[in-house]
FIDOLUM-998258 format. One record per residue: residue in one letter; x, z, y of N, C-alpha, C in turn. Coordinates in steps of 0.05 Angstrom, whole numbers, plus 32768, in hexadecimal, padded with zeros to 4 digits. Each point is the difference from the previous one (the first is absolute). Example, Ala and Ser with C-alpha at 12.3 -4.5 7.8 and 13.67 -1.06 7.14 Angstrom:
! residues 2
   res    n_x    n_z    n_y   ca_x   ca_z   ca_y    c_x    c_z    c_y
     A   8108   809C   7F8E   7FEE   8000   8018   8012   8000   8018
     S   7FF9   7FF2   8015   8010   8001   8018   7FF1   800E   8016
This chain:
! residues 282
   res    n_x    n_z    n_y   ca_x   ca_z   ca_y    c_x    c_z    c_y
     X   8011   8000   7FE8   7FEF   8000   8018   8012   8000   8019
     X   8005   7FEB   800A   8010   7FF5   801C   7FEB   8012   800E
     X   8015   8010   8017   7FEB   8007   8014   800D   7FE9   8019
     X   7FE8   7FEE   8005   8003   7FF1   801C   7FF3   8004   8018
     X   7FF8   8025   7FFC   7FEC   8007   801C   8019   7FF2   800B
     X   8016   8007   8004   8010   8002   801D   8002   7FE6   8012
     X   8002   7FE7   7FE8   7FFE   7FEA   8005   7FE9   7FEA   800E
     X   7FEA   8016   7FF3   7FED   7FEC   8014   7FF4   8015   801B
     X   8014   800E   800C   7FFE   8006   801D   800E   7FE8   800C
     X   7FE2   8002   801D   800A   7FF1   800F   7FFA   7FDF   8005
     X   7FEF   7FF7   7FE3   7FFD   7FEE   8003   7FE2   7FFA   800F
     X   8005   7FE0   7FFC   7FDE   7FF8   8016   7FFA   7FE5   7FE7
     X   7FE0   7FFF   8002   7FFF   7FED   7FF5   7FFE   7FE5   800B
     X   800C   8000   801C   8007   7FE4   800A   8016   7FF3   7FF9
     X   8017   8011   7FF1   8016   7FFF   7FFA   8017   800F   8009
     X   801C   7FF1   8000   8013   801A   8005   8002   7FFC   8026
     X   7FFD   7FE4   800C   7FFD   8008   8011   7FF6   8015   8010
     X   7FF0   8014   7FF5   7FF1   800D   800D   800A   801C   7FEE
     X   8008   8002   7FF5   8004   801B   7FEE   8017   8011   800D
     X   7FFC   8018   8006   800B   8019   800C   8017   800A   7FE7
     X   8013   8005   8012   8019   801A   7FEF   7FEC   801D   7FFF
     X   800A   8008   7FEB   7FF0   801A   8000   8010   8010   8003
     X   7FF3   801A   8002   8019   8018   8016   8006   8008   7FE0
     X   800E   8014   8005   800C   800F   7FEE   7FEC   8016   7FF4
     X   7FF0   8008   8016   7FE5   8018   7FF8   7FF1   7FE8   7FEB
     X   7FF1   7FE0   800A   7FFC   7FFB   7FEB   8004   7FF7   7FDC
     X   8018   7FFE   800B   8018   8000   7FE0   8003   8015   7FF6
     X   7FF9   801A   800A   7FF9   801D   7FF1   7FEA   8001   7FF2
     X   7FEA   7FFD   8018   7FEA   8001   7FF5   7FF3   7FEF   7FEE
     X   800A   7FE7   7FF8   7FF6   7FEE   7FF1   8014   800B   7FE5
     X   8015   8004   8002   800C   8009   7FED   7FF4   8023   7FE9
     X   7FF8   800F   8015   7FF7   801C   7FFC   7FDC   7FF3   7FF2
     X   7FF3   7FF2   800B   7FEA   7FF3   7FF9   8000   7FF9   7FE5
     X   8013   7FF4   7FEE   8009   7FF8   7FED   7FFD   8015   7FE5
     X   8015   8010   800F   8011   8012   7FF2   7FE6   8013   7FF0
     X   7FEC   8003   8022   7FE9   8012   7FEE   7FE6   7FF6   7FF4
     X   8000   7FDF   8000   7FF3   7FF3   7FF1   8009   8004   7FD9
     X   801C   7FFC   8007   800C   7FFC   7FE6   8005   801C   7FE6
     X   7FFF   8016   801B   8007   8019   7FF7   7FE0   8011   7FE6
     X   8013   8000   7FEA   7FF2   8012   7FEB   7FF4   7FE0   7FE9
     X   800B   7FE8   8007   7FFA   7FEB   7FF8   8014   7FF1   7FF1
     X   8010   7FFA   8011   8021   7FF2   7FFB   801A   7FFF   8011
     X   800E   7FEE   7FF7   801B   8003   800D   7FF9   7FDF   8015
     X   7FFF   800B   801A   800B   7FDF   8008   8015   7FF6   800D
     X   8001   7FE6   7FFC   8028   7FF6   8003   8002   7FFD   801C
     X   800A   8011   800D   7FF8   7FFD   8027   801E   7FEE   7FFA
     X   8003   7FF6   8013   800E   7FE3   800E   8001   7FFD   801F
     X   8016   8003   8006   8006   7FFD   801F   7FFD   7FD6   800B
     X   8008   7FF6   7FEA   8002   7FDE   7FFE   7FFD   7FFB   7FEA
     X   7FFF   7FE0   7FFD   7FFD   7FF3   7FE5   8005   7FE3   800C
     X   8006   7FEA   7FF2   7FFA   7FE9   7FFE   7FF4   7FEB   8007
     X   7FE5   800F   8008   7FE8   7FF0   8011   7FFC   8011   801E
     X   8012   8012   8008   7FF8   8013   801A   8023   7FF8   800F
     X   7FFC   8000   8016   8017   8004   8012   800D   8017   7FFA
     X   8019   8000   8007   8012   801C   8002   7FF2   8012   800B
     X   8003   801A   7FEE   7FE8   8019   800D   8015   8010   8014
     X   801D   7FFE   8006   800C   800D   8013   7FF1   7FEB   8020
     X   7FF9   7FEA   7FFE   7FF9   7FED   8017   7FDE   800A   8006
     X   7FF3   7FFF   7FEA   7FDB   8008   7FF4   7FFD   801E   8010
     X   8008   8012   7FF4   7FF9   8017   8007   800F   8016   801A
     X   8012   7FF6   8001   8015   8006   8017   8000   7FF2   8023
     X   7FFE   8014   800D   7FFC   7FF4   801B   8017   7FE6   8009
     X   8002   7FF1   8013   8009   7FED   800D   8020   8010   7FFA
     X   7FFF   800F   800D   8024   800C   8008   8004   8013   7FF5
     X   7FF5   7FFC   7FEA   800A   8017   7FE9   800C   7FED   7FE1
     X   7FFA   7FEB   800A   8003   7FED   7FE0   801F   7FFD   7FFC
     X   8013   8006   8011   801B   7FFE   7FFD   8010   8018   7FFC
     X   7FEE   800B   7FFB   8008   8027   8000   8005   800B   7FE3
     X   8018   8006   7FF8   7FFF   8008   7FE6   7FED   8023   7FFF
     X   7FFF   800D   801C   7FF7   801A   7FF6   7FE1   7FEE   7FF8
     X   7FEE   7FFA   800E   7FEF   7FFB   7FFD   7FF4   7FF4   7FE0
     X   8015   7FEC   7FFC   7FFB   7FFD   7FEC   8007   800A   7FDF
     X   800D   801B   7FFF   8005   8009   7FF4   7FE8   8019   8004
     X   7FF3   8004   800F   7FE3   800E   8007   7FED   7FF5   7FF4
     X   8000   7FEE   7FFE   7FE9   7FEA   7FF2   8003   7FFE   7FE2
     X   8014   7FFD   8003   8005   7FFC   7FDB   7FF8   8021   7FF1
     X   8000   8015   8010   8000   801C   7FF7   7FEC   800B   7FFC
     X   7FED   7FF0   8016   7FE6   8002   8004   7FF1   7FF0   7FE4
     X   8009   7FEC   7FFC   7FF0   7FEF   7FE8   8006   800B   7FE4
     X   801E   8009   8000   800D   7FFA   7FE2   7FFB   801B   7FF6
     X   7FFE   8017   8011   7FF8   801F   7FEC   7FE3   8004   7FFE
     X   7FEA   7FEA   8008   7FE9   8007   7FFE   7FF9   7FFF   7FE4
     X   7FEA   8002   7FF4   7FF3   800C   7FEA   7FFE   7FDF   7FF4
     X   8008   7FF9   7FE9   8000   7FEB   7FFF   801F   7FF3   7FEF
     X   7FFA   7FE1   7FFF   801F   7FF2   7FF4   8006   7FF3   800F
     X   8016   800A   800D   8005   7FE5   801E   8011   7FEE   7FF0
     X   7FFA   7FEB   800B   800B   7FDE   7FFE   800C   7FFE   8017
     X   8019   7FF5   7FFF   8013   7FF9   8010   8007   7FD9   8006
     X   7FFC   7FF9   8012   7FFD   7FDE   8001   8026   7FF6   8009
     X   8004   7FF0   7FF1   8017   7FFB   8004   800C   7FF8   8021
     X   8011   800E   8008   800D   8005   8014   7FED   8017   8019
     X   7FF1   8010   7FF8   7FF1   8015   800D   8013   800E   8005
     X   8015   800C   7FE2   800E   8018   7FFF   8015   7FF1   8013
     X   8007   7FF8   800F   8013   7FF1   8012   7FF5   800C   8016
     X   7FE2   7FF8   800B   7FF3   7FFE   8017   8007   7FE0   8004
     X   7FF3   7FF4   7FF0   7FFF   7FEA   800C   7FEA   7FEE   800E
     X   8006   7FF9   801D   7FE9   7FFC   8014   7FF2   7FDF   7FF8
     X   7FEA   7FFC   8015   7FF8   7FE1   7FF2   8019   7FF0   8012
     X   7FFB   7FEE   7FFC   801B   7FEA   8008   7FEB   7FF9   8016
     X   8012   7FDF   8010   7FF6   7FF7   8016   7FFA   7FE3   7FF2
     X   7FEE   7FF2   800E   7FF1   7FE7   7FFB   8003   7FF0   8023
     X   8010   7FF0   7FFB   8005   7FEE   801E   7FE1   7FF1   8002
     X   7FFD   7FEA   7FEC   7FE7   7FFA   8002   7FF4   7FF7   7FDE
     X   7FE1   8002   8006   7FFB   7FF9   7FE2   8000   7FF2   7FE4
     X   8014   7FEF   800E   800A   7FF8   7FE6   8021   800B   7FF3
     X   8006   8015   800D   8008   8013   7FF1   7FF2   8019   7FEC
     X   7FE9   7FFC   8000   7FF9   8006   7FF0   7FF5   7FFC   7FE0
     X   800B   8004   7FE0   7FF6   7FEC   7FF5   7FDD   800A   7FF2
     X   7FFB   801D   8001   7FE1   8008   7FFC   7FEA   7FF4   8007
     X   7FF1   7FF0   7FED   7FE5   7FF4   8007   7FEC   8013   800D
     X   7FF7   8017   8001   7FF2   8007   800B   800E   8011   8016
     X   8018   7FFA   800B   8000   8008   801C   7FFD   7FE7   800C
     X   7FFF   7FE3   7FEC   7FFC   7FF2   801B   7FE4   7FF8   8008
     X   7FF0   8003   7FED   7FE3   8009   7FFE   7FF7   8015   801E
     X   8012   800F   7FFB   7FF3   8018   8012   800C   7FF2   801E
     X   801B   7FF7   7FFF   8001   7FE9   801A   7FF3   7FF3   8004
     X   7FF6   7FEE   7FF3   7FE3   7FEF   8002   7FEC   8005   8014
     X   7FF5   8014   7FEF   7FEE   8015   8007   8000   8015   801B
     X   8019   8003   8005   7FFC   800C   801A   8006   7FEA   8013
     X   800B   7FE6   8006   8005   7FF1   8010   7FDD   7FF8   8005
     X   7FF3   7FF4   7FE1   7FE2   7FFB   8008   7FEE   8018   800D
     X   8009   8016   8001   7FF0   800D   800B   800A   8006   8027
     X   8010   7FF5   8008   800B   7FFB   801D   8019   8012   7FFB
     X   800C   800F   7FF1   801F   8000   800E   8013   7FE8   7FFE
     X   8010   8008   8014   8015   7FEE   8001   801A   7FF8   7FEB
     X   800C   7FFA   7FFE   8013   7FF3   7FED   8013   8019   8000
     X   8009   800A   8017   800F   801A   7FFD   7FF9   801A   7FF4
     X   7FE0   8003   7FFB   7FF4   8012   8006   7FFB   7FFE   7FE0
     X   7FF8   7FEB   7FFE   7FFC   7FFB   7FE1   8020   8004   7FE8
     X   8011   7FFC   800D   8012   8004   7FF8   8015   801A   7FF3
     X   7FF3   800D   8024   8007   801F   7FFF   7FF5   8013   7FEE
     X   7FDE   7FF7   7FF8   7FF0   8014   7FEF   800B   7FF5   7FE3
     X   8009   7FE8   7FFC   8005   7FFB   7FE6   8021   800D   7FF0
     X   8005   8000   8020   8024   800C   7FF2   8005   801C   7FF7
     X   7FE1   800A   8013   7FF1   8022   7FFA   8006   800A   7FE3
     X   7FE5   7FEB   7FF5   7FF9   8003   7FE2   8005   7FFA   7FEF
     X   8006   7FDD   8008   800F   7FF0   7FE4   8007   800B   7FEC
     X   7FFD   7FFC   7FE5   800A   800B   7FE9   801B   8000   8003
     X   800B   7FDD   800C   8018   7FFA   7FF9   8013   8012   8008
     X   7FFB   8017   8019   8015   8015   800B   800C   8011   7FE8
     X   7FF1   8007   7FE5   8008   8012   7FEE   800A   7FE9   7FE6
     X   8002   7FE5   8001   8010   7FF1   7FF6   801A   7FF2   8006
     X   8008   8004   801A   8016   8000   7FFE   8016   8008   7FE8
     X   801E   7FFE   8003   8013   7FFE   7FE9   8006   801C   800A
     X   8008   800A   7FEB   7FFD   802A   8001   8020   7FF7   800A
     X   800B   8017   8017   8017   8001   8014   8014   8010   7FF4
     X   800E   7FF8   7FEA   8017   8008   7FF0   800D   8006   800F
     X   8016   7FF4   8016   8017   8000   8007   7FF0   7FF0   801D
     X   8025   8004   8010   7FFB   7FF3   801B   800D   7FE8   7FFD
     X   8002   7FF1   7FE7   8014   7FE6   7FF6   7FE2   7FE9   800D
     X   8007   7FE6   7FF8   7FF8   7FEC   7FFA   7FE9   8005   7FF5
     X   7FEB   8000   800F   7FE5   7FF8   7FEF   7FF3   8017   7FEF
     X   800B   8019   8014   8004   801A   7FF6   8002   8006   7FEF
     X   8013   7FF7   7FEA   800A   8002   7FEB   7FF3   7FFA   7FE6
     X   7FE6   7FF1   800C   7FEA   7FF9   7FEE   8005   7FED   7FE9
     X   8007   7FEC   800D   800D   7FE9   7FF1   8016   7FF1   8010
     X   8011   7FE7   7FF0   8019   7FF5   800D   7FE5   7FE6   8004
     X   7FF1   7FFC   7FFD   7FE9   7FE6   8002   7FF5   8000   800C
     X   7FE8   7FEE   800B   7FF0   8002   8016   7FE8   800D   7FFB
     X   7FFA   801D   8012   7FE1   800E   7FED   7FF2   7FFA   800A
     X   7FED   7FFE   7FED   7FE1   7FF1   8005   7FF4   8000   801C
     X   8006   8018   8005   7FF6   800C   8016   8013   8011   8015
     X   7FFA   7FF5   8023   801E   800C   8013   8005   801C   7FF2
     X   8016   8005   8001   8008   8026   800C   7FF7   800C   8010
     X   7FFC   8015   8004   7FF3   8010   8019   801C   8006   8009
     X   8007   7FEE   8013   8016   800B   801F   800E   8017   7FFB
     X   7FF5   801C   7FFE   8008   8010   8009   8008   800C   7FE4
     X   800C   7FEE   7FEB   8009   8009   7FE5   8021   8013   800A
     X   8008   7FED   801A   8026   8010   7FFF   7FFB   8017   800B
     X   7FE6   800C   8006   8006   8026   8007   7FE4   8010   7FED
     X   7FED   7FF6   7FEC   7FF7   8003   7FEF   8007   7FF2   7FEA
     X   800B   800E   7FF2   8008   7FF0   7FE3   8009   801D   7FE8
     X   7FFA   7FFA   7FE0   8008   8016   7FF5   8023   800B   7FFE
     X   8013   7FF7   8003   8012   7FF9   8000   800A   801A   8017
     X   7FFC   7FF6   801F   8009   8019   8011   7FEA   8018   7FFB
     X   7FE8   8004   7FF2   7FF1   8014   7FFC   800D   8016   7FE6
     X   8006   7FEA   7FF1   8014   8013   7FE7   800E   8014   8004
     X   8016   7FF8   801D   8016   8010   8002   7FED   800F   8012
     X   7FF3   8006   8011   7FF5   8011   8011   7FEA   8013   7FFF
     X   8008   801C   7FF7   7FF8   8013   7FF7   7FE2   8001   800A
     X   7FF9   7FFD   801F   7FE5   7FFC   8009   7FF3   7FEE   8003
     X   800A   7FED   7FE9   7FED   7FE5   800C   7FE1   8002   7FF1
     X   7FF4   7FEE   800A   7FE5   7FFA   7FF0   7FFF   8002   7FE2
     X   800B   7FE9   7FF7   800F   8001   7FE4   8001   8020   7FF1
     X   8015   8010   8004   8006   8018   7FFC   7FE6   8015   8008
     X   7FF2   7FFE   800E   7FEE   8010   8008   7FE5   8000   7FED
     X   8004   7FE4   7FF5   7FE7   7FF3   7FE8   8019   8012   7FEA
     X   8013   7FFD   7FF6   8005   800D   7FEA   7FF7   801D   7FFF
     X   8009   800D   8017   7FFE   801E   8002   7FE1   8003   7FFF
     X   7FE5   7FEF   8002   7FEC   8001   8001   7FFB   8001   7FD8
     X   8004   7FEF   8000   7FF6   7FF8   7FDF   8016   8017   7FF0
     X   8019   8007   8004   800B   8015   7FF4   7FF2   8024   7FFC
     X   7FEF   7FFA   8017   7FF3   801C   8000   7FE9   8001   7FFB
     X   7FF5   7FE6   7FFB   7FE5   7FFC   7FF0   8002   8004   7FE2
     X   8020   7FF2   7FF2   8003   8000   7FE8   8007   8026   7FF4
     X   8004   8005   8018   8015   801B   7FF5   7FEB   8014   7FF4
     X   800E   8002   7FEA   7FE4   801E   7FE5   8001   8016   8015
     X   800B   8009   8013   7FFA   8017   800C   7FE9   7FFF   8017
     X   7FFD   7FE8   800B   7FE8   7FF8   8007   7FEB   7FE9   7FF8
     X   8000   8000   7FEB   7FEA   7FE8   7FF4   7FE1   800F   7FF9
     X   7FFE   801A   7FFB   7FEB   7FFE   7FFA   7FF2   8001   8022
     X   8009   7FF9   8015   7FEC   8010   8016   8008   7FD8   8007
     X   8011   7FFC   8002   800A   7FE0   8011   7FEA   7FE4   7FEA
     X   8006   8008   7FEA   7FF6   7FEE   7FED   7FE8   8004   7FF4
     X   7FF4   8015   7FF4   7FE7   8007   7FFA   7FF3   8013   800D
     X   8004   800F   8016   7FF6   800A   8014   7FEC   7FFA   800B
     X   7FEA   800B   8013   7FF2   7FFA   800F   800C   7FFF   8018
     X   7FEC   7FF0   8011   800C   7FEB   8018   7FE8   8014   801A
     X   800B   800F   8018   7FEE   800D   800B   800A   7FF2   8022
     X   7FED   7FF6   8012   8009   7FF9   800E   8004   8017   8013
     X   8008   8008   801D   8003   8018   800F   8006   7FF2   8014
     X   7FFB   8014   8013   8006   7FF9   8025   7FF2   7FE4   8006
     X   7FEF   7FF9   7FF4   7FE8   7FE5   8013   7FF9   8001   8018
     X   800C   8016   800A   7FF8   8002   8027   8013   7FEF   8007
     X   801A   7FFB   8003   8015   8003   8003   7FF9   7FDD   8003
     X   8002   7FED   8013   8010   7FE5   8003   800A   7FF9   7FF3
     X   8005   7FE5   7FF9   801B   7FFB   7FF1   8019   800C   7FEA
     X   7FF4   8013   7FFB   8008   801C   7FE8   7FEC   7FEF   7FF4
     X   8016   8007   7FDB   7FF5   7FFB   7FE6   800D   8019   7FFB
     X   7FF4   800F   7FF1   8010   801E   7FF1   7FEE   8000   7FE8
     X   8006   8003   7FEA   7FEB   800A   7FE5   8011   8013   7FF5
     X   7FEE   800E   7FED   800C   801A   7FEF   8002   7FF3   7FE9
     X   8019   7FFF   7FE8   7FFA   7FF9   7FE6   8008   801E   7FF8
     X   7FEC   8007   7FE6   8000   801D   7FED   7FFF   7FF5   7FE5
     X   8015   8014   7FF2   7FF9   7FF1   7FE6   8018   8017   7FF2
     X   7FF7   800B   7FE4   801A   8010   7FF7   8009   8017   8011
     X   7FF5   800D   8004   7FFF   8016   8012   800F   7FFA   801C
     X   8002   7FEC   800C   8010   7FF7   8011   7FEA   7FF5   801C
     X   800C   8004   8017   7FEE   7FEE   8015   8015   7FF6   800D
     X   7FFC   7FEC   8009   8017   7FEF   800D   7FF2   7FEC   801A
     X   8001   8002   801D   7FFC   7FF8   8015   800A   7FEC   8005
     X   7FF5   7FE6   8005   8012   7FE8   800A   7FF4   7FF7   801B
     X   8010   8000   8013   7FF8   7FF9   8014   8011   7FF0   801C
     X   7FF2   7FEA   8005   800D   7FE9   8007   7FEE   8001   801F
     X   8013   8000   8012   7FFB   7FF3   801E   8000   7FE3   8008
     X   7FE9   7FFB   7FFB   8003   7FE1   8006   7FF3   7FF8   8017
     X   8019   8008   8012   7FF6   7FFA   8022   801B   8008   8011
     X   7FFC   7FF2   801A   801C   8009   800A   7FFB   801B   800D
     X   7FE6   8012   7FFF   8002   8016   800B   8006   8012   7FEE
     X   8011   8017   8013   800E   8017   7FF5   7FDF   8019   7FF8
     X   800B   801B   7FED   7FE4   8005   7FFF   7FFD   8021   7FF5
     X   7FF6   800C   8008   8005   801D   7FF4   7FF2   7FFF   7FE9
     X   7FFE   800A   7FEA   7FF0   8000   7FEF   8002   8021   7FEC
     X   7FDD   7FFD   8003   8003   801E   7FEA   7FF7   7FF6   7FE0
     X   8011   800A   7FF6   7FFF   7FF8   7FE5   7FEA   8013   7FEF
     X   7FF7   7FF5   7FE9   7FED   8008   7FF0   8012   801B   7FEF
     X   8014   800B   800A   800F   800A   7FE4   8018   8004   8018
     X   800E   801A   7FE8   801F   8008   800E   8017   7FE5   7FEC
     X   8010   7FF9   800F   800D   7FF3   7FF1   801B   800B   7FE7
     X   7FFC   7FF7   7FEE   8015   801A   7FF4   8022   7FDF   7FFB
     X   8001   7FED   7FF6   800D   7FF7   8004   7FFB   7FDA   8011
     X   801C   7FF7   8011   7FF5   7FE3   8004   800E   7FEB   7FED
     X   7FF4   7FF4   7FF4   8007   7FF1   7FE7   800B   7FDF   8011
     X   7FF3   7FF5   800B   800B   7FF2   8015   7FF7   7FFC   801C
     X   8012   7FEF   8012   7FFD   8005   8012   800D   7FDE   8010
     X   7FF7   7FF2   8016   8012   7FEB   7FFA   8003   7FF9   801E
     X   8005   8020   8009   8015   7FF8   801D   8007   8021   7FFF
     X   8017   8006   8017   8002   8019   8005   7FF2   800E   8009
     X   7FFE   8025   8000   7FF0   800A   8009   7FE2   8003   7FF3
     X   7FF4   8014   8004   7FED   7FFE   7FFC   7FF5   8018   7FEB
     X   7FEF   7FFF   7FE8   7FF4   801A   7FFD   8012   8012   7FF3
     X   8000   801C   8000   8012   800F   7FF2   7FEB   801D   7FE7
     X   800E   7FFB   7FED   7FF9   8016   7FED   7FF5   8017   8012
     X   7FE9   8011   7FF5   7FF9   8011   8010   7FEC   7FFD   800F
     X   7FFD   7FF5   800D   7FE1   7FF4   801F   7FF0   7FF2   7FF3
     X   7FE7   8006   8011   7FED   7FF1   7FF8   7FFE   7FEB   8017
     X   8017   7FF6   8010   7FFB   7FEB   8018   8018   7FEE   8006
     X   7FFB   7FF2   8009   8015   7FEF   800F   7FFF   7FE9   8014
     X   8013   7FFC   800B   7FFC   7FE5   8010   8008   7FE6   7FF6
     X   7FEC   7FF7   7FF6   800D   7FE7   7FF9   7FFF   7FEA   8008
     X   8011   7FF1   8001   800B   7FE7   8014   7FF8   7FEA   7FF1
     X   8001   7FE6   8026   7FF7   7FE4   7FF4   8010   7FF6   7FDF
     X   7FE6   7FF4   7FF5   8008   7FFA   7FDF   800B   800B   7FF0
     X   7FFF   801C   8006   8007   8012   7FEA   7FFA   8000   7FEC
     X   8005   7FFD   7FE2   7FF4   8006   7FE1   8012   8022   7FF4
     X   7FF4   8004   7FFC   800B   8027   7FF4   7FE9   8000   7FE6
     X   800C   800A   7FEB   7FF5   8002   7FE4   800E   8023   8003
     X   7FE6   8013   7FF7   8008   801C   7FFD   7FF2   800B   7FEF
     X   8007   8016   7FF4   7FF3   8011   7FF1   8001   8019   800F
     X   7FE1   8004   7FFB   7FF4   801B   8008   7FFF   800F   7FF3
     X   8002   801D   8005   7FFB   801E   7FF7   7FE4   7FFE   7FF1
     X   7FFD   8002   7FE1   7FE9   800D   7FFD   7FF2   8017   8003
């Protein structure tokens, strides 16, 4: 069971010309919507991207946040410990953004040129039609996954099917490897502490509780499971933010900038795109 609430925020049924980025409160809430549809039923495979959706660091992420590794290491923290089997789309764990489209016949997807069609016949202009298609296009999450900052980003020595996305020589897996905070590394430390027996029964078969819904642009849920409770909570906004927590914190399991909550309190301030994974005091 694909959950694709997240995916169809935003849209219009005039097409993509007309379809809205959704804030980050609604990528919670369509996500939390899910979770308690699914809950006491099954497991569903949440997905930040796939194959037929644009890059979800470009989808769900504001304008001037899409080049931001905190941010997007917030996002991935937010999706990947929820209650559920996350699916990872090839080059996500990178942060990889949609590419650029000069004009449309760089594109090779039949139904974005459909949806070009379709918004030119409905009066936008050629630019306009252009711009919404480079939005959504599938083709942004088919690009050649950004190995290296070589030739053709290390994809192939041949011509790929389809351009490179530009910005392969400062996103690529290659300089992410060696760098302890990159995106890359931040997806391992995610899935390592999902896999780990000391927290699987609360991360993996746990219940999924959402918390702090006042709160803007805050995603935070409780997972319990195995006598354990464990707080995950992700700032997904550039405002800074006091927050009182449901629980004293007894350890922070991660954390993916400096600063921030300490063993002991039930509070903290937490900063633009913060993600902090903690365990509370029972």
């Amino acid at each position: 069971m694909f959950d694709f609430a997240p995916t169809c925020l935003g849209k219009d049924a005039k097409g993509w010309g007309w379809a809205k980025q959704p804030t980050t409160t609604q990528y919670r809430d369509a996500c939390f919507g899910s979770q308690r549809q699914a809950a006491g039923v099954g497991f569903l495979a949440n997905i930040i991207e796939n194959h037929d959706e644009p890059r979800g660091v470009s989808q769900y992420l504001p304008k001037d946040a899409q080049d931001s590794e905190q941010a997007k290491t917030c996002l991935a923290t937010a999706s990947v410990l929820l209650r559920g089997i996350p699916f990872l789309y090839q080059g996500q764990e990178l942060g990889m953004t949609n590419t650029s489209f000069e004009r449309i016949e760089d594109v090779d997807d039949v139904s974005t040129h459909g949806e070009y069609a379709a918004c030119l016949a409905l009066g936008l202009t050629e630019a306009q039609a252009l711009a919404a298609c480079a939005q959504y296009s599938r083709d942004n999450a088919r690009t050649p996954v950004q190995w290296t900052d070589g030739k053709n980003a290390g994809f192939t020595t041949g011509t790929p099917w389809i351009s490179v996305n530009p910005n392969y020589t400062r996103i690529n897996a290659e300089e992410q490897q060696a760098r302890p905070d990159s995106v890359l590394n931040w997806y391992k430390k995610l899935l390592a502490l999902r896999k780990d027996p000391a927290w699987e029964e609360a991360l993996v078969w746990g219940d999924c509780e959402p918390v702090l819904e006042e709160e803007e642009g805050l995603m935070a849920y409780r997972r319990t499971g195995g006598g354990k409770t464990l707080l995950v909570v992700c700032n997904l906004s550039e405002l800074p933010r006091s927050l009182a927590l449901p629980g004293t914190i007894r350890q922070v399991l991660l954390n993916n900038r400096e600063g921030g909550p300490q063993p002991g309190f039930d509070r903290y301030a937490a900063q633009p795109w913060q993600a902090v994974v903690l365990e509370l005091e029972q």
